[in-house]
Each structure stands twice: as C-alpha cells, then as structure tokens.
NUPAZA-821269 format. One record per residue (C-alpha): x, z negated, y negated; residue in three letters. Coordinates in nm, 2 decimals, padded with zeros to 4 digits, always signed. Each point is the difference from the previous one (the first is absolute). Example, Ala and Ser with C-alpha at 12.3 -4.5 7.8 and 13.67 -1.06 7.14 Angstrom:
% residues 2
{{+01.23; -00.78; +00.45}; ALA},
{{+00.14; +00.07; -00.34}; SER},
This chain:
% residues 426
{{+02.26; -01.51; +03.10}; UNK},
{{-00.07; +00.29; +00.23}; UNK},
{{-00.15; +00.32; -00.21}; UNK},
{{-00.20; +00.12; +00.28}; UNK},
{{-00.36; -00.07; +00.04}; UNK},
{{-00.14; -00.01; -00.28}; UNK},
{{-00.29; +00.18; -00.10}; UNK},
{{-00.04; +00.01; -00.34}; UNK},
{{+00.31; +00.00; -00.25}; UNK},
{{-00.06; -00.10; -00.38}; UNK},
{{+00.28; +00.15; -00.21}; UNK},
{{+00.03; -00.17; -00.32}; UNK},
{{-00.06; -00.40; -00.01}; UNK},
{{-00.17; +00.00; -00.37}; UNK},
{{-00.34; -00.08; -00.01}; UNK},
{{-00.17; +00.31; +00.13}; UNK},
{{+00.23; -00.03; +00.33}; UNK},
{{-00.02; -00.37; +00.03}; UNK},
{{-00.38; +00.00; -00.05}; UNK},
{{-00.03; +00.30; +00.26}; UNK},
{{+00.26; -00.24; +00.25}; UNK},
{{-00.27; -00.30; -00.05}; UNK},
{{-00.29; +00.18; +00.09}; UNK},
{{+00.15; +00.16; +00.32}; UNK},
{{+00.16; -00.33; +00.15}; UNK},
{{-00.31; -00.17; -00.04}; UNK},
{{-00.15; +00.26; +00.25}; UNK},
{{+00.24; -00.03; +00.22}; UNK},
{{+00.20; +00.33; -00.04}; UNK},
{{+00.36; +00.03; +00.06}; UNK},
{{+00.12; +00.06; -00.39}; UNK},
{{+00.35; +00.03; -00.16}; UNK},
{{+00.08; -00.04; -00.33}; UNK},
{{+00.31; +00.15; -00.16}; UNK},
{{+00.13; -00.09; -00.31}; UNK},
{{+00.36; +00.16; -00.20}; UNK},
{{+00.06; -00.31; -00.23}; UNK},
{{+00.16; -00.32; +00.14}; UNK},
{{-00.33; -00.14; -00.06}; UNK},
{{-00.38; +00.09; -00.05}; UNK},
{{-00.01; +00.01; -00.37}; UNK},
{{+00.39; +00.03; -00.06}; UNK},
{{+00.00; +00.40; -00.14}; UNK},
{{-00.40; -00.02; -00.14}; UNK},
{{-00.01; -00.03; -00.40}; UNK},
{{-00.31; -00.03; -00.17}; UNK},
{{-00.19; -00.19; -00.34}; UNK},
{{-00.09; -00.30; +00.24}; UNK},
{{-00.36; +00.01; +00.01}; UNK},
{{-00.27; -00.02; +00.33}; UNK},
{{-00.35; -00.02; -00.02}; UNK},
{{-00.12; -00.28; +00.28}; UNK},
{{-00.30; +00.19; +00.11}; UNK},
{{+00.21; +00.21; +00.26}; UNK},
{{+00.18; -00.26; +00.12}; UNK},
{{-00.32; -00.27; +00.03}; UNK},
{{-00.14; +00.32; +00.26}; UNK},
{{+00.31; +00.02; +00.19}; UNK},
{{+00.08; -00.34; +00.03}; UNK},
{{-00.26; -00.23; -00.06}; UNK},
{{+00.07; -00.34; -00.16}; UNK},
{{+00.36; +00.02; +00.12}; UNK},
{{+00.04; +00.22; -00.30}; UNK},
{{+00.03; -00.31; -00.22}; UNK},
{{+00.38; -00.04; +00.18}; UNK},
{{+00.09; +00.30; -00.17}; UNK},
{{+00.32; -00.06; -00.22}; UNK},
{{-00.22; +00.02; -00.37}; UNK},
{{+00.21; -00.01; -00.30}; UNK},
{{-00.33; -00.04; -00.24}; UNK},
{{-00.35; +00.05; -00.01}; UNK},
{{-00.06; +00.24; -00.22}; UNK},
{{-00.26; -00.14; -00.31}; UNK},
{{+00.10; +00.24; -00.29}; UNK},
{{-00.05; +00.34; -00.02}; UNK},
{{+00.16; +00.17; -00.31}; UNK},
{{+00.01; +00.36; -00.17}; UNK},
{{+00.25; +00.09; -00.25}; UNK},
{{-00.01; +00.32; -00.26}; UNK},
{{+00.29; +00.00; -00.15}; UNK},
{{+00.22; +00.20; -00.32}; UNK},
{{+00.35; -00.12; -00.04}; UNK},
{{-00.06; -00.29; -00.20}; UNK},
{{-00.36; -00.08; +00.04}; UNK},
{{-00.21; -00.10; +00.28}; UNK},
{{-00.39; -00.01; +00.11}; UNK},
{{-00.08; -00.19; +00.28}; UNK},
{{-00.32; -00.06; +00.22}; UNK},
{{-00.01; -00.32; +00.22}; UNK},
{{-00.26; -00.11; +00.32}; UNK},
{{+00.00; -00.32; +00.17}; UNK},
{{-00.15; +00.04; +00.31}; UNK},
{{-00.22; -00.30; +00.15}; UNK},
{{+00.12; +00.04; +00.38}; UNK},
{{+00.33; -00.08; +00.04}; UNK},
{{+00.08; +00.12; +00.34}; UNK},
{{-00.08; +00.35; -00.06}; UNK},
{{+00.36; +00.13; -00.02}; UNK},
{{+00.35; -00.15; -00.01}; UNK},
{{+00.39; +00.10; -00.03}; UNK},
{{+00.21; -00.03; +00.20}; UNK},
{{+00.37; +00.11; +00.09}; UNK},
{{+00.02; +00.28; +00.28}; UNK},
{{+00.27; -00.18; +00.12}; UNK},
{{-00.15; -00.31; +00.12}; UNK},
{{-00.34; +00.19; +00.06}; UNK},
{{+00.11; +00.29; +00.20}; UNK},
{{+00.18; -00.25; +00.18}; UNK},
{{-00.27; -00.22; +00.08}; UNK},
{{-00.27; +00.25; +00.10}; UNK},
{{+00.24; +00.20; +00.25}; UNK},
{{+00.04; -00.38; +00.14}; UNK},
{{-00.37; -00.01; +00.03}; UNK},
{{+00.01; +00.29; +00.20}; UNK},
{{+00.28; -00.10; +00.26}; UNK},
{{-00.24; -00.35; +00.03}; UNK},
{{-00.30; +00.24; +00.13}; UNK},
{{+00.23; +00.18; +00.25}; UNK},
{{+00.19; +00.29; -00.18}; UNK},
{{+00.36; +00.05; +00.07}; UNK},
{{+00.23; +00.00; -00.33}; UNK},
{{+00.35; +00.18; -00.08}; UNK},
{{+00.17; +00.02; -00.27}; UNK},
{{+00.31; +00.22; -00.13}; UNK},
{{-00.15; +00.28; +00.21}; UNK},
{{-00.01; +00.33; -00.21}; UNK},
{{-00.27; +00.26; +00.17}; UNK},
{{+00.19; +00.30; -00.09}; UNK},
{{-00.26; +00.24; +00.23}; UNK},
{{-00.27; +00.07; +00.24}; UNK},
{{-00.01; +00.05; +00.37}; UNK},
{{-00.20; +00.32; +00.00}; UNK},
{{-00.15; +00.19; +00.30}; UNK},
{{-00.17; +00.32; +00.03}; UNK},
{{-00.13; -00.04; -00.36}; UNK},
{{-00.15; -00.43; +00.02}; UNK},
{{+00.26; -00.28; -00.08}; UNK},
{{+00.09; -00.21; +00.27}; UNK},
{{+00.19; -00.29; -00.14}; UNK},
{{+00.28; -00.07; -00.27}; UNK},
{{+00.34; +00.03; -00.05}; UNK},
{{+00.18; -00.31; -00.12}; UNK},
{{+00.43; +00.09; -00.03}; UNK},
{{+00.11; +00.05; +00.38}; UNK},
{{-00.36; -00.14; +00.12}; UNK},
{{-00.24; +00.22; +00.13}; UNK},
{{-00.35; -00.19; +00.01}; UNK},
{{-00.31; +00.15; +00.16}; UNK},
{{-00.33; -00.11; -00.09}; UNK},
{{-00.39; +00.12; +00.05}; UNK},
{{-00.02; +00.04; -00.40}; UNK},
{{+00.22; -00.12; -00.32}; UNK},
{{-00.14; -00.12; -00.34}; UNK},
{{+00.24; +00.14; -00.28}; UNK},
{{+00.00; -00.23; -00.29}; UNK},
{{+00.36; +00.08; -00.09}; UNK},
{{-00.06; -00.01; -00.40}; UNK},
{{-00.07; +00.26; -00.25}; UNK},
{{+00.30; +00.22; +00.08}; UNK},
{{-00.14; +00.01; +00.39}; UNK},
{{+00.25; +00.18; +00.22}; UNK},
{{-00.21; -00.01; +00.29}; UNK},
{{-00.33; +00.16; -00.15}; UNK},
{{+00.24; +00.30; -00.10}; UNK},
{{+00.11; +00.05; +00.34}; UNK},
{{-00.28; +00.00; +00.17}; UNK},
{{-00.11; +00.27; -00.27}; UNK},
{{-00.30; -00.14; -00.19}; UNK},
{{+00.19; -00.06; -00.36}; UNK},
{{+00.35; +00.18; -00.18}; UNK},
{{+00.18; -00.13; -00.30}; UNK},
{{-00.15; -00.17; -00.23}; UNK},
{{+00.00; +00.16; -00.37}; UNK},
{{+00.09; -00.23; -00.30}; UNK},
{{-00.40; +00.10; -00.12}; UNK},
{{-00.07; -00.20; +00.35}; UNK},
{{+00.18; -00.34; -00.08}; UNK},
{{+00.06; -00.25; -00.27}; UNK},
{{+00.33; -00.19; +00.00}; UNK},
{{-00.05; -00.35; +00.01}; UNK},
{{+00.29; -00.30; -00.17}; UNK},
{{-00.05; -00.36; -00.07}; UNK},
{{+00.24; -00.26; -00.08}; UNK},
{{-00.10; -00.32; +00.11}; UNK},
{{+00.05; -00.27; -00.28}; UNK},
{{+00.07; -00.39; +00.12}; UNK},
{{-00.17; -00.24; -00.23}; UNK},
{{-00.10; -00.39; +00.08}; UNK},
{{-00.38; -00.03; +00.13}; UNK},
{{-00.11; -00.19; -00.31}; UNK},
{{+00.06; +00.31; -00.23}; UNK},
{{-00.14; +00.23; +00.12}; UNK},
{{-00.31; -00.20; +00.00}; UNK},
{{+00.03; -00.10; -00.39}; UNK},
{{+00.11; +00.37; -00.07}; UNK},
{{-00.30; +00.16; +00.17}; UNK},
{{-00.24; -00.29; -00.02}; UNK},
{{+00.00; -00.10; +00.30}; UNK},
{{-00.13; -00.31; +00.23}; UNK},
{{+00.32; -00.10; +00.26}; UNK},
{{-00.08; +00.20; +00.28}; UNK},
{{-00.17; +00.28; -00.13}; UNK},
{{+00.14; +00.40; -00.09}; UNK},
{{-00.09; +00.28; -00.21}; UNK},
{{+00.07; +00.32; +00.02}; UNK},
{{+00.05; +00.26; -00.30}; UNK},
{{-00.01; +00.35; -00.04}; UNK},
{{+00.14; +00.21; -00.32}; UNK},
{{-00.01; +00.34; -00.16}; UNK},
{{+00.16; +00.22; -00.26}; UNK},
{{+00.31; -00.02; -00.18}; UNK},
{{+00.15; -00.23; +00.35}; UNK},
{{+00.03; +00.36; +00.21}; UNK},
{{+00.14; +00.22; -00.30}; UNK},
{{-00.27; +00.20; -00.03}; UNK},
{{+00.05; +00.08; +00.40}; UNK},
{{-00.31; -00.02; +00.25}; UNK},
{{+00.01; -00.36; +00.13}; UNK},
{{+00.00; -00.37; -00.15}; UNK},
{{+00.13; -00.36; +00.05}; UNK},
{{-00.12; -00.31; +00.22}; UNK},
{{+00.05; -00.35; -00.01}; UNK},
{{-00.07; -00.28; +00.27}; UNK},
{{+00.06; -00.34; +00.04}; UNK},
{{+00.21; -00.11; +00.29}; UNK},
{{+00.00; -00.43; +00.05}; UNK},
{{+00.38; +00.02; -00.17}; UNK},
{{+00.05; +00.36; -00.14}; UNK},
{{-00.18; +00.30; -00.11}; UNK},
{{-00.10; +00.36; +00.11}; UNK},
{{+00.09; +00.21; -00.29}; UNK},
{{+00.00; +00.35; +00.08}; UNK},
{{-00.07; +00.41; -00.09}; UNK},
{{-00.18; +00.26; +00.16}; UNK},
{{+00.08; +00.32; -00.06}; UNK},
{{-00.10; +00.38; +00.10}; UNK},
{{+00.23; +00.12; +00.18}; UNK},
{{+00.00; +00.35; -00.14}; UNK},
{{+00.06; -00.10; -00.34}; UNK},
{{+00.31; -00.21; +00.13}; UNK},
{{+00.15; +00.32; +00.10}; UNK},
{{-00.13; +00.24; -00.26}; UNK},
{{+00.14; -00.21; -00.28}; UNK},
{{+00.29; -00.16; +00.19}; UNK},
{{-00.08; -00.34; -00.11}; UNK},
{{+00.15; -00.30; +00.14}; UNK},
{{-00.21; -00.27; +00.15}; UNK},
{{+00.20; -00.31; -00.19}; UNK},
{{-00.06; +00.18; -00.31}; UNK},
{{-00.39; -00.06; +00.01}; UNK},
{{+00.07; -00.31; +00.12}; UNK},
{{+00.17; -00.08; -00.25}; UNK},
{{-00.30; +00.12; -00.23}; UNK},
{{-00.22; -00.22; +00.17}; UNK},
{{+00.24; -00.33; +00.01}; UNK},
{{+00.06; +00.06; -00.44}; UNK},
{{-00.37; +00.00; -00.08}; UNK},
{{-00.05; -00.33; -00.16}; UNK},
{{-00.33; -00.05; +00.20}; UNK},
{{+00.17; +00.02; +00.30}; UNK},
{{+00.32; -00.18; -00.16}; UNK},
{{-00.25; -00.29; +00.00}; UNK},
{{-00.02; -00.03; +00.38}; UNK},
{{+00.34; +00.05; +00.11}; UNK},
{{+00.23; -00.13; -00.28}; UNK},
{{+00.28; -00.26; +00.15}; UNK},
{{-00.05; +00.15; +00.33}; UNK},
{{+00.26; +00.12; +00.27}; UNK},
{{-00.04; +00.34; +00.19}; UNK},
{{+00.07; -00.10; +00.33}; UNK},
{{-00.12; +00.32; +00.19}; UNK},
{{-00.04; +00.35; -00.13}; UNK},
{{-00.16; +00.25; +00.29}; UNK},
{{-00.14; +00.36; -00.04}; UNK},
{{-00.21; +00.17; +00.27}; UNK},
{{-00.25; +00.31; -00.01}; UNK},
{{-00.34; +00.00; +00.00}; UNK},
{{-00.23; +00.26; +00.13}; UNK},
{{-00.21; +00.13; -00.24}; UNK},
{{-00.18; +00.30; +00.22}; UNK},
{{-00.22; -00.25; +00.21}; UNK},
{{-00.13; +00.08; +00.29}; UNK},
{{+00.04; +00.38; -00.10}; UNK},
{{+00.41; -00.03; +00.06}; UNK},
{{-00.07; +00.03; +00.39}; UNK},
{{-00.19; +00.33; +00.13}; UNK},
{{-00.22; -00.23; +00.19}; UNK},
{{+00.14; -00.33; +00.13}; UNK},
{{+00.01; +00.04; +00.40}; UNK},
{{+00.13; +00.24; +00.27}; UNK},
{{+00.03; -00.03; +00.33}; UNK},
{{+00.18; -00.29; +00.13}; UNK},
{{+00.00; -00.18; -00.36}; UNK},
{{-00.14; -00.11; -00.32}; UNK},
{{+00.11; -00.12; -00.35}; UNK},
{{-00.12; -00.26; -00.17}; UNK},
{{+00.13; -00.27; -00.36}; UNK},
{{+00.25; +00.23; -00.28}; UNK},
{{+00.07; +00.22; +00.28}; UNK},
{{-00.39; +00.19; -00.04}; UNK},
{{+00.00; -00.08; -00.36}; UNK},
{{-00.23; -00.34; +00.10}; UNK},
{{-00.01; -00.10; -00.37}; UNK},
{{-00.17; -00.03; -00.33}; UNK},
{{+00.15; -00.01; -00.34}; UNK},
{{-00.34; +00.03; -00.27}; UNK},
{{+00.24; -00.11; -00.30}; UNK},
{{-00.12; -00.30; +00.00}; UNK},
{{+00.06; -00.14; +00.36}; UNK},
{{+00.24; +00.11; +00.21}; UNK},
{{-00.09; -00.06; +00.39}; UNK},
{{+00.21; +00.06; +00.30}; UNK},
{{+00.06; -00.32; +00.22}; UNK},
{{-00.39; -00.04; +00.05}; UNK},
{{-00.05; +00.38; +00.05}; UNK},
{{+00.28; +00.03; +00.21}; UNK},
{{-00.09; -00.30; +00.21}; UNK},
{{-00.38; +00.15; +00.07}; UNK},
{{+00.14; +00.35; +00.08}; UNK},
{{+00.23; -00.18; +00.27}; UNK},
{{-00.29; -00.17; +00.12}; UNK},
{{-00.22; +00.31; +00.01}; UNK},
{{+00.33; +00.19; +00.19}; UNK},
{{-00.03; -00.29; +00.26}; UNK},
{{-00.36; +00.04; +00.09}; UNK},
{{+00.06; +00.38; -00.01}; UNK},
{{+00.26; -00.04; +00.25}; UNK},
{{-00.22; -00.30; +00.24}; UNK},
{{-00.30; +00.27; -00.02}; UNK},
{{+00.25; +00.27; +00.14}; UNK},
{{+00.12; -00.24; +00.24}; UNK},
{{-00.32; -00.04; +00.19}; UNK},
{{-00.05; +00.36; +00.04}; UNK},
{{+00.40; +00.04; +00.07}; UNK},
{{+00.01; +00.29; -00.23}; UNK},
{{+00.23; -00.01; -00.24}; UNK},
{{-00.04; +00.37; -00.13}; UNK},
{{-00.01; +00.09; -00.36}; UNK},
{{-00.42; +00.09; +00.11}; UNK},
{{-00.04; -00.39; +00.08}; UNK},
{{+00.21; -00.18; -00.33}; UNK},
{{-00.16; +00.23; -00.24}; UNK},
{{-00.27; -00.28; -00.03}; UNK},
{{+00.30; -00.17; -00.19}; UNK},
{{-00.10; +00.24; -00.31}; UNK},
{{-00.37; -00.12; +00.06}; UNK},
{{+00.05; -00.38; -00.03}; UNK},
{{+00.22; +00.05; -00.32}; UNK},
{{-00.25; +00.17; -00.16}; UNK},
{{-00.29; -00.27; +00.14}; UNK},
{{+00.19; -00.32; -00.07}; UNK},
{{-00.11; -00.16; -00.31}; UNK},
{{+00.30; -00.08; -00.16}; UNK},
{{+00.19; +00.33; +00.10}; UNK},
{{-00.29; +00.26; -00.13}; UNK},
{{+00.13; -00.18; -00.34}; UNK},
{{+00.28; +00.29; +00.07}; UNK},
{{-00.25; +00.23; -00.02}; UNK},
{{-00.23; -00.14; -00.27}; UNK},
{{+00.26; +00.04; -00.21}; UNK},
{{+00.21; +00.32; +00.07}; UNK},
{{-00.04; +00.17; -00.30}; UNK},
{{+00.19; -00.28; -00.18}; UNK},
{{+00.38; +00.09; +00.07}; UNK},
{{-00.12; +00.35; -00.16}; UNK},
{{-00.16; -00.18; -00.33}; UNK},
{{+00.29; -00.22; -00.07}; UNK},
{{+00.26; +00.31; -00.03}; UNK},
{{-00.22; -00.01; -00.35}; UNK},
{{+00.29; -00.07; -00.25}; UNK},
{{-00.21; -00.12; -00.26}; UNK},
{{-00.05; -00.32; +00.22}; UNK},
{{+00.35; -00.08; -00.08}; UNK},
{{+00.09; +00.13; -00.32}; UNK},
{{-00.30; +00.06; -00.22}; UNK},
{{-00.30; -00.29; +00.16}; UNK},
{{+00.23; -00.30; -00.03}; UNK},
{{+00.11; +00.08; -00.35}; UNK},
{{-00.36; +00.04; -00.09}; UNK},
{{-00.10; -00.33; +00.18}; UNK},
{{+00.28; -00.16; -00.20}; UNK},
{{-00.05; +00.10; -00.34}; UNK},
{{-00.39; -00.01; +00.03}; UNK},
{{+00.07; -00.33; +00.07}; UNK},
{{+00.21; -00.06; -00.29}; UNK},
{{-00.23; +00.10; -00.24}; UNK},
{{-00.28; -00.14; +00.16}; UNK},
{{+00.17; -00.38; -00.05}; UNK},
{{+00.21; +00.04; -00.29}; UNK},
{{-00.14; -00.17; -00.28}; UNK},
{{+00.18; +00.08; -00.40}; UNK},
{{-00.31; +00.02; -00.23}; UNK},
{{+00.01; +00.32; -00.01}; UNK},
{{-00.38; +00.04; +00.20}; UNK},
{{-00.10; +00.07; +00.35}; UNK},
{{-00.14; +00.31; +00.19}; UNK},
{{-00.21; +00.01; +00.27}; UNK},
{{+00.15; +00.01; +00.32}; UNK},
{{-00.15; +00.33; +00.12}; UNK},
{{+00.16; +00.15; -00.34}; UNK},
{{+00.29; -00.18; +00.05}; UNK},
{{+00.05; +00.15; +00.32}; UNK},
{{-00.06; +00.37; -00.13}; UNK},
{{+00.25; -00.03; -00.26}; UNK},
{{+00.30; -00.14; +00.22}; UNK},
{{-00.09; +00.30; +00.25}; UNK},
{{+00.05; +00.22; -00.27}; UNK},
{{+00.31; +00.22; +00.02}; UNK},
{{+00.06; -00.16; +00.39}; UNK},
{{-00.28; +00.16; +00.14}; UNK},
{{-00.33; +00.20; -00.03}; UNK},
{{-00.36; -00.22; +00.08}; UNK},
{{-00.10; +00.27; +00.23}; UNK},
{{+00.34; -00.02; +00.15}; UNK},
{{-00.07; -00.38; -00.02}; UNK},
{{-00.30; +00.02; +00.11}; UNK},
{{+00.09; +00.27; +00.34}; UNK},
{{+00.26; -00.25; +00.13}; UNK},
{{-00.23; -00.33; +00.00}; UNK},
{{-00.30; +00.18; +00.20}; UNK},
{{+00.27; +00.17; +00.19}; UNK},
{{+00.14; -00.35; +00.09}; UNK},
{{-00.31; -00.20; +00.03}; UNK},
{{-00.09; +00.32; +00.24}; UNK},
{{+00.30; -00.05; +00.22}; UNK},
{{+00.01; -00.43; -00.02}; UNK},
C-alpha cells in the first residue's frame, strides 16, 4: 500500500476513528486509518455494552450485522454492605435499545465497514508523532513512515500521545481517571438466563455500590455475554494511588459478595483486562482542535459515566462522526486551519446525544461524595432490613424507620443536602 496521497489520516481504529473513516469514504475523500493492535479491537477493554442509536444513524439497517452478544432487557442497581444486598430491577419494553458486545469482534467489524466504503486500513502501525510545520500538523508519523495528510483525527485512547504533542492536553492526574478491570467469566448460555431471569437471547446489565469498592470512589458491573459474563470494577483513579490499593483486591470484594456469588458461581475466568478511563470529559483537552487536526472518542474525554450508565462506544462513535463532517466542511473551503475546525467544538455541544456530556458535567464532581459508597448503601440496606423483617416485635413506619437507621451514619440535613445536591446535578 503506498502511504502517499491520502488526505485525511484517522489514528486510532476504535469506534470514534472508525466512525470518522465511514463518514469520510462515503464522500469520497482519500482517508487512512491506522491502528497499533494486530486488529481493530485487539488492545480495546471495556464492560461490553453499545447503545444501537449511534450506530442505526451511522449505518442504517446494516447495523443489525453488528456482531451482538445480547440485547440488553434488564437493567439492575445494587446497594450493597458485605453481606446484604438491595437491588432495583427495570425491564425495558424495546429490545433493541442497547446491546453487548465484545470489542474484539466489534471493533473488528466496524473498521471493516469502513474499508467497504473506501477507507484504507493498517494495522501494527504505532503513530509515535506528528509531521509539524510552521506551527499546523501536516501528517503522521507511523515507525520509519512519514505520512502527509490535509488533516488527522486523533482517537488514540485516553492516554492520547498525539493530543500532547500537538500541545492541547499534559498528563493526566490520577483525580482525572478511573482505572478500569473486569474478568470475564465463561458460563453455558442457559445459565445465565435462569440466573438473571432471562428469555434465550436476551441480557441485562447490572450496576453495584458500597462495600464492592472498599469504601473507594467507584463500583462494580455485570453483563451478559451469549456464553460468559462482564464482571468488572471501576475505580477513581486517585484513590488507587493515594491508598495503594490493588485492583484484584476489589475484585475480589466484588466476586465474594453472595449476591454477586449468585451470578458467576461454577464459572471460569477466561480473560482478565484493565484499561483507564477518562474521567475529566471533555475538559481533559484545552479545546479539541488546532491547526491541521482534531480529537475526537477517549482521546477528548467523548464519554459519560452518571453512575448508573456508563457510555463511550455510542459517544465516541457520534464524536467521530461529528470530526468527519468537521473535516468534509473544511474540505470545501480547503482550509484546514485551527479558525475553520473549531466548528468541531460547536457540533459537540449541538448534537443531541453529545450535549448529554454537558448536561451532566457536574456529575464526576458529585460522585467524589464518599457517603455514596460507604454511608448511602449501608443505609439502603439496613432500612431495608427493618423495613421486611417480620419477629413480632411491631412495625414502624417507613419514614421513622428511615430516621432511625440514619442515626449515628449521618445527619438529615446532611441527608437531606446530598439528595437535592444529586437530583440537582442528574
């Protein structure tokens, strides 16, 4: 394959780089996308699931080729102590809403989907740098290659080398990720569907809270796979350093609770991966252009954890979209200066599921509240105790009930701050 000509190059074949290649090959343009991994997908960890609505946009009703573990029917929250458990459960009534889905097979198949509208794929290729001139980047550099290109798309992951160099983000701080392990549990189809009531087919997926992270800013997740399951912890990454916990030792928290014993019991870990998360959003980048490039998917901080849902793969694969047109818009007016793709920054904030990043950015800030994961699920727990224990010895009302187990964990004004805080900020 010849490495001159090309117009556009996509660094990074996740979704926010494949999604970016798709749009630009259907127009025509010259685009290359580079990927490190032997594969699209190969190096990319995450819980496992997508929600279709990006995807049905992008791709119309070929979507439905995507390689779908489960449609996702259960939705499930977890407050847990270290022996008891309170969960709430929603089934939702359309089934094609989200899915899982193993980035291997996925990221795979959407970088194919780009190649089939015209984009040019290689793999193995680490972009170590970028061709700069007189201040505007002019291509990439892959090992010994030097490519040239009108403009690159960064979406080289959350520890994005090339969004550094051209000098619009440093280092991350630990306060700025969450570190991210899940061991991935093989268990025959039929039960996981009698263990999480399940029809064949169908998938839940299941947060929990409290005693799983140690008393650490983060939680657990749980999602069914056809054959195995996603069980996994997030956790901040700040309090991973400051109290120099290791990440199998919350697993292991999370695997021992009985509730979660439940699930997984007589399964084999097959796979355990851990990868970092960017927890600044959109605020990790000082803006997320410059001249000659923009940066789009984990790179820019293109996703949303509100506690309980964690999106990336749909974020990430509108902001590759919205990079695309960015670039196509530039293209007609051959101006490819920082002035022209700052109307990048414009269609984040106007797309509808991207302004969600916005909607809700005071939500990283409200869960560093440690009473979310030490005090709140202890409460939930033994609230709910007393509220369905039964032994003669007479009832109280649930409001009083609720007063008295706060009593000694924390203070109703302090109670009472931290739920119009939160329904303030969700």
């Amino acid at each position: 394959m010849s490495l001159e000509g090309f117009e556009v190059a996509v660094v990074g074949a996740g979704p926010a780089g494949s999604a970016a290649a798709i749009t630009l090959a259907r127009e025509g343009v010259q685009v290359l996308l580079v990927e490190r991994g032997t594969f699209p997908g190969s190096k990319n960890v995450f819980g496992g699931r997508i929600y279709s609505y990006a995807l049905k946009k992008l791709l119309g009703d070929s979507w439905k080729d995507a390689p779908v573990e489960r449609f996702v029917r259960k939705e499930g929250i977890t407050f847990m102590t270290s022996d008891n458990a309170f969960s709430v459960e929603f089934e939702s009534k359309d089934p094609e809403s989200s899915f899982t889905a193993k980035r291997a097979k996925f990221d795979k198949w959407l970088a194919e989907q780009a190649e089939k509208a015209g984009a040019s794929l290689i793999t193995e290729s680490r972009v170590d740098d970028l061709i700069i001139d007189g201040g505007r980047v002019r291509g990439i550099v892959a090992g010994q290659d030097k490519i040239p290109t009108d403009v690159v798309i960064a979406c080289d992951g959350t520890t994005t080398g090339l969004a550094r160099r051209a000098g619009l983000a440093s280092m991350l701080e630990p306060g700025q990720i969450s570190m991210g392990v899940k061991d991935v549990i093989e268990l025959p189809s039929e039960k996981i569907e009698e263990r999480l009531g399940l029809e064949p087919g169908q998938g839940a997926a299941h947060v929990f809270i409290g005693a799983c992270s140690g008393g650490l800013r983060g939680g657990g997740f749980l999602y069914t796979n056809q054959d195995s399951l996603a069980l996994g912890m997030v956790v901040g990454g700040d309090d991973v350093s400051s109290q120099k916990t290791q990440s199998y030792s919350f697993m292991e928290k999370l695997r021992e609770h009985p509730k979660v014993q439940r699930f997984i019991k007589g399964g084999k870990t097959v796979e355990y991966d851990a990868h970092m998360i960017p927890e600044a959003g959109p605020k990790m980048l000082s803006r997320p252009y410059t001249d000659g490039m923009v940066v789009a998917g984990d790179a820019a901080g293109h996703l949303l954890n509100n506690g309980y849902t964690f999106r990336g793969v749909d974020m990430a694969i509108q902001a590759g979209v919205a990079a695309a047109q960015t670039v196509l818009e530039a293209r007609k007016k051959k101006d490819y200066s920082a002035n022209s793709l700052k109307v990048f920054e414009r269609k984040l904030h106007e797309d509808p599921a991207l302004k969600d990043m916005y909607t809700f950015h005071r939500v990283p800030a409200y869960l560093r509240n440690r009473r979310l994961y030490t005090v709140y699920p202890e409460l939930v727990c033994s609230a709910a105790e007393a509220v369905y224990r039964v032994d003669g010895t007479g009832k109280r009302k649930i409001s009083r009930e609720v007063r008295l187990q706060a009593k000694g964990r924390v203070s109703i004004f302090t109670l009472i701050r931290d739920l119009i805080r939160g329904a303030r900020t969700f």
